[in-house]
C-alpha positions in Angstrom: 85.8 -104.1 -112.9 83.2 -101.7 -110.8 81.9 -105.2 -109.0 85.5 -105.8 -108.1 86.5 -102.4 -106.7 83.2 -102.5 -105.1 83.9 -105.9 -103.4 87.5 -105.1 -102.6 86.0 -101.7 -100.7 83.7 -103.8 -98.8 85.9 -105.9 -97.7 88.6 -103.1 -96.3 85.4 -101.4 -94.4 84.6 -105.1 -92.9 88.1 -105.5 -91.4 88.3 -101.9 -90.0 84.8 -102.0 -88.3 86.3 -105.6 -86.6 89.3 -104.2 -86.2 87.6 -101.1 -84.6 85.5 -103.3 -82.0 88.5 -105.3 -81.4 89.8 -102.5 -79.9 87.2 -101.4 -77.6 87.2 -105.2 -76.5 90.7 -104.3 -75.4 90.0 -101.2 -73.8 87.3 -102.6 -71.4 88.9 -105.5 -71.0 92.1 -103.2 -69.5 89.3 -101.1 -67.7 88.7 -104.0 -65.6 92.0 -105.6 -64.8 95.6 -103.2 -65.5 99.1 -104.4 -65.6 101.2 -104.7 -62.7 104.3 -103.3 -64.6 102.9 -99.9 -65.1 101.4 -97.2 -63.2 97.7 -96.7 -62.9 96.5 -93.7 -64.4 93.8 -92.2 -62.5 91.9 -88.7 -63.3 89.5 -87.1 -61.0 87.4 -84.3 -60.8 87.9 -82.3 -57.5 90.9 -82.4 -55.0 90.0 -84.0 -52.2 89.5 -87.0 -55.0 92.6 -86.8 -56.2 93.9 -87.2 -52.2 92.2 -89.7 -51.3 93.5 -92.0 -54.6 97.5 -90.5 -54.1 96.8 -91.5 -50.1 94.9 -95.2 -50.9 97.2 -95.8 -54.3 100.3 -95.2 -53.2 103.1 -95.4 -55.6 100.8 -98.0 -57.7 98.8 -95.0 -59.3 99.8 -92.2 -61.4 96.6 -89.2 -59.9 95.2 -86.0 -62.4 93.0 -84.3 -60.6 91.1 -81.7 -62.9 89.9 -79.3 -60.5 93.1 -77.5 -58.9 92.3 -74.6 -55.9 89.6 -71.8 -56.1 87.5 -74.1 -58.8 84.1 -74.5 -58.6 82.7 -77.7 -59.5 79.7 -76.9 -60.1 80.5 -74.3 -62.9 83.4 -76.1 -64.1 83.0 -77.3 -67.6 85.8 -79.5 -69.5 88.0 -78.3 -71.4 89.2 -80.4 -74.8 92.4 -81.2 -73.1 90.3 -82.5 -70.5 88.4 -84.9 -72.4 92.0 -86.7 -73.6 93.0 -86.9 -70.1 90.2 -88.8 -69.1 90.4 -90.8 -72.4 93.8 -91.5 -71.8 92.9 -92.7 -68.1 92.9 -96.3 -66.6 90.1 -95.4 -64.3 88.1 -92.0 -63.4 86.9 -91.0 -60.5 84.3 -88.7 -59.1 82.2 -87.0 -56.7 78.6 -87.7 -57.8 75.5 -86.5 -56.6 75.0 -83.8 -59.4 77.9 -82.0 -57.7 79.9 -81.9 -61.6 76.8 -80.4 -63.1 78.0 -79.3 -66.3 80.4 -82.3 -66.4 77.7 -84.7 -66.1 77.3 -85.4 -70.1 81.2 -85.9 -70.6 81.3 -88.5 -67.8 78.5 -90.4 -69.0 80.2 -90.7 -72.3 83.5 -91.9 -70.6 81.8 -94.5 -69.2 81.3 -96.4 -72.6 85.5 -96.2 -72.7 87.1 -96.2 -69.2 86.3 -97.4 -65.6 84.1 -94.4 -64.3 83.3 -94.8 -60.8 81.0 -92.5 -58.3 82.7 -92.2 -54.8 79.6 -91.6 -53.5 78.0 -94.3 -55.1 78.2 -96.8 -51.3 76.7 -94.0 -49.8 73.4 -95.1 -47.9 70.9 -92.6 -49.7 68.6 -92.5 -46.0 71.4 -90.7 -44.3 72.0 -88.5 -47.3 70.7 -84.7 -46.8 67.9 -83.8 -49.3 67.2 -79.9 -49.2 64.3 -78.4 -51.0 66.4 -76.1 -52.9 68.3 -79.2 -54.2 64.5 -79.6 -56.0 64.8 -83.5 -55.5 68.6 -84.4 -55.1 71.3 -85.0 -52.6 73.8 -82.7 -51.4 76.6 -83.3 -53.1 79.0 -82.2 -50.3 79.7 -85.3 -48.0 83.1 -84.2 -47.1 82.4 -81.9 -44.8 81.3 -85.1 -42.6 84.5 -87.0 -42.7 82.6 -90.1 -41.8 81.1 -89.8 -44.7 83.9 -89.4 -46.7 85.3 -92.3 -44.6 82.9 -94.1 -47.1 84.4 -92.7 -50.4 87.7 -93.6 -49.5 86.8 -97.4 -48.9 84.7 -97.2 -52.3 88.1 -95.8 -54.1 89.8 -99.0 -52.4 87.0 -101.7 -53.5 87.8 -100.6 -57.3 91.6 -100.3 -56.8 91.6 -104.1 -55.8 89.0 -104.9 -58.3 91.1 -103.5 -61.5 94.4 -104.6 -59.9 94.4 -107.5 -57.6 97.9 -107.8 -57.6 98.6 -104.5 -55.1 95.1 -105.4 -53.2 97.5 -105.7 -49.8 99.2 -102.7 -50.2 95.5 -101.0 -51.1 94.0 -102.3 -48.0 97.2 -101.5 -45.1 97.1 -97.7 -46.9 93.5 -97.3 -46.8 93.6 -98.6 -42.9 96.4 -95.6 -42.2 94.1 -93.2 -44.1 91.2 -94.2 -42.7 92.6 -93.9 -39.2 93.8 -90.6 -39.4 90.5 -89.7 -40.6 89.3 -90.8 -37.6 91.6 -88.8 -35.7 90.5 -85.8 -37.7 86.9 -86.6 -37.1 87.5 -86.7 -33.2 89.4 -83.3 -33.7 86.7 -81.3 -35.2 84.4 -82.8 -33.0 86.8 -81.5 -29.3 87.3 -78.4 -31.3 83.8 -77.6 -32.1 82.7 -78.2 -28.4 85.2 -75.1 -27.3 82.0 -72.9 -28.5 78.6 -72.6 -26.7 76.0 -74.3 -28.6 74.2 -70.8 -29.5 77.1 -69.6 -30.8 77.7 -72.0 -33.6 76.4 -70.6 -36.2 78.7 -70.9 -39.2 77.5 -67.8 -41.9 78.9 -68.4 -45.4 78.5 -67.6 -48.8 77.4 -70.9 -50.0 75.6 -73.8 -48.6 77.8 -76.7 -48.8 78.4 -77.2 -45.4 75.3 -78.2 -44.4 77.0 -81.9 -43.7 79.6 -79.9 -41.2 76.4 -78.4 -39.5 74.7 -82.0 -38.7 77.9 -83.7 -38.1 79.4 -81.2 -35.6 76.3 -79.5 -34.2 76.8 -76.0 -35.9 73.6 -74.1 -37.0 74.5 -73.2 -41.0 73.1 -69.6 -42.7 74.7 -69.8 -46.8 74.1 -67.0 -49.0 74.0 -68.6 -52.3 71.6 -67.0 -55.0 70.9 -63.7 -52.4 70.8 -60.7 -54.1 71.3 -57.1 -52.7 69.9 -55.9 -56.1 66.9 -58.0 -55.9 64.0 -57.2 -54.1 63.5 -61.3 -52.7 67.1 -61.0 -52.6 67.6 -57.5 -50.1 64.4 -59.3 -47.9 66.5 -62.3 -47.4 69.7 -60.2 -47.0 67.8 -58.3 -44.4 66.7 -61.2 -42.2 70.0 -62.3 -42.0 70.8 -58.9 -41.2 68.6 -59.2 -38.1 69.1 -62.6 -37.3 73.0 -61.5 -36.6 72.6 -58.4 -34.5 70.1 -60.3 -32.0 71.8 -63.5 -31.9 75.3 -61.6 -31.7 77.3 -63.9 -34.4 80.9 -62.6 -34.4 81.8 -63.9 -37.6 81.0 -64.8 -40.7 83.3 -66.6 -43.3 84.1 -66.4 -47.5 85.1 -69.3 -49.4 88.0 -69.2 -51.4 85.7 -70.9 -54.5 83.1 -68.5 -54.3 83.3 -64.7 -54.5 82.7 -62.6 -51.2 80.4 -59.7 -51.9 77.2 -61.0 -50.8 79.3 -61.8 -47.5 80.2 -58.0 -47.3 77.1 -56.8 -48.0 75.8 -58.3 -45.3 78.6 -57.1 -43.1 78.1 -53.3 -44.3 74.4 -54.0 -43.5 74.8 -55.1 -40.1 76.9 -52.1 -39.4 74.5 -49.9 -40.2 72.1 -51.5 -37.9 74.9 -50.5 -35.0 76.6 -54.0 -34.6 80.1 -55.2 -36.2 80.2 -58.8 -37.4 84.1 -59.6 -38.4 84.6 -61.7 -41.6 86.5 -64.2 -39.9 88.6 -65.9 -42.6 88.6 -67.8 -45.9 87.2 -71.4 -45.5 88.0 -74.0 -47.9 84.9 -75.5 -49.4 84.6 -77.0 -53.3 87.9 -76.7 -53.6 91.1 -77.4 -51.3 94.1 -75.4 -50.8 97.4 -74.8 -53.3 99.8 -78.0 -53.7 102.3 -78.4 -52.0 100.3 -76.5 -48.7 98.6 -78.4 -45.5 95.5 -77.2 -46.8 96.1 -78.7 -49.9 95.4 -82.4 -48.7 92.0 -83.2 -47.3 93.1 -83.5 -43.9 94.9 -80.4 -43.8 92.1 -78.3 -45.0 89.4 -79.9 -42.2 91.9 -78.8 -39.7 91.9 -75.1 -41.3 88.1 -74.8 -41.3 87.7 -76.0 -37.7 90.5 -73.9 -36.6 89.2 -70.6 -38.6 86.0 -71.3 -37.2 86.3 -71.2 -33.6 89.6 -69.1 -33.0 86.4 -66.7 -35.0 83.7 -67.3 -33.1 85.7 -67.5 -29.4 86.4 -64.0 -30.0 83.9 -61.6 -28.0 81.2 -59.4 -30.3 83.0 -56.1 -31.1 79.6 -54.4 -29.8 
């Protein structure tokens, strides 16, 4: 009787473990092609993701974006409600480049289940800005050159058409109207940026993701991140900056709505006491877009409000 109950259990855990890889046949099987009768459901990690797959998708996909305004990425760790979203998905997109950090080991386990795709994966790695603080890789923030980002967008097109052939035309005409607008935006930063003398764009933040602004537009970048007024490194550095604004005369220097703006105001009560006044000259949108619903809440919206915050800032004449 033992022999039996033992044969009959053997057999029930034989059909569940087929039945169980029958199932994830399925589910990469659906990864790779998805039916036309239902929405694609796409999750991303940041926001100007998740704008680039509502602009190129259309109707056609259904976009979660995880990452919603004043989120750092680079901090930003998933939550369990998280994980079922991106289960749940058809296809997930995102950034690359290290920039999800603490994400990195969730992603790499989607990627046994669902469609995972880098948007920076085209990316020729030669024209790619390698730091020495980045200790060996890329700088994650392409956007800030919206060539670049040109490419991501035509990367999220390649693997619409790939998983759903069916809508490839209407992929292709929306990523050609996103695409040139992008290229309108691209000439717009440029005609704006040439309003200030070339030793006068320096662009001081808290942070050093726009380091692909600086190249692509010809601004000189100073970031802040990991200075430390209560370190002694950390005052030196803070002190040199200090300097470097009274004699060059900067007008301005910027927060980020993603990263918090005391070292920015330390510097600012330090240059003061040197005898000069250096304006903070707005917020500036930079791991994170605006609220939805906003212009700054699309890609193209928030470009415009960097550019714009940036020179009507450093136009202005030096207080002293």
């Amino acid at each position: 009787m033992r022999t039996i109950y033992g044969l009959l259990a053997f057999v029930i855990i034989l059909f569940v473990a087929c039945d169980r890889q029958s199932d994830k046949a399925n589910e990469k099987a659906s990864s790779s092609t998805v039916s036309s009768e239902k929405q694609i459901r796409v999750v991303t990690t940041i926001g100007m993701i998740t704008d680039i797959i509502q602009n190129v998708g259309g109707n056609r996909v259904s976009a979660t974006g995880l990452m919603g305004a004043g989120i750092d990425p680079h901090l930003y760790k998933a939550s369990e409600g998280d994980v079922a979203r991106l289960a749940g998905a058809d296809l997930i997109f995102y950034n690359g480049l290290h920039l999800e950090g603490k994400m990195a080991g969730v992603l790499e386990r989607m990627q046994d289940q669902v469609k995972t795709v880098a948007v920076t994966h085209d990316i020729d790695r030669g024209i790619l800005l390698a730091p020495p603080e980045f200790e060996g890789a890329y700088d994650p923030h392409v956007w800030f050159d919206v060539t670049l980002w040109m490419k991501a967008v035509e990367r999220v097109r390649d693997t619409l058409i790939e998983v759903d052939q069916d809508s490839a035309e209407l992929y292709r005409t929306n990523t050609e109207s996103y695409l040139a607008q992008m290229e309108e935006l691209h000439d717009y930063v440029m005609q704006q940026a040439e309003r200030v003398s070339p030793d006068q764009r320096v662009l001081v933040t808290a942070h050093d993701a726009f380091n692909y602004f600086g190249r692509a537009y010809g601004f000189e970048v100073r970031g802040l991140q990991g200075i430390s007024t209560a370190a002694e490194a950390g005052t030196a550095d803070v002190q040199a900056l200090v300097q470097f604004i009274v004699e060059r005369r900067i007008p301005a220097m910027f927060v980020e709505t993603s990263v918090p703006r005391r070292s920015i105001e330390a510097v600012q009560a330090a240059v003061e006491a040197k005898g000069f006044s250096v304006e903070i000259g707005g917020q500036l949108f930079s791991d994170a877009m605006g609220a939805s619903g906003t212009p700054e809440g699309t890609y193209l919206g928030m470009v415009r409000h960097n550019i714009d915050t940036i020179v009507a800032s450093l136009l202005k004449p030096a207080a002293n």
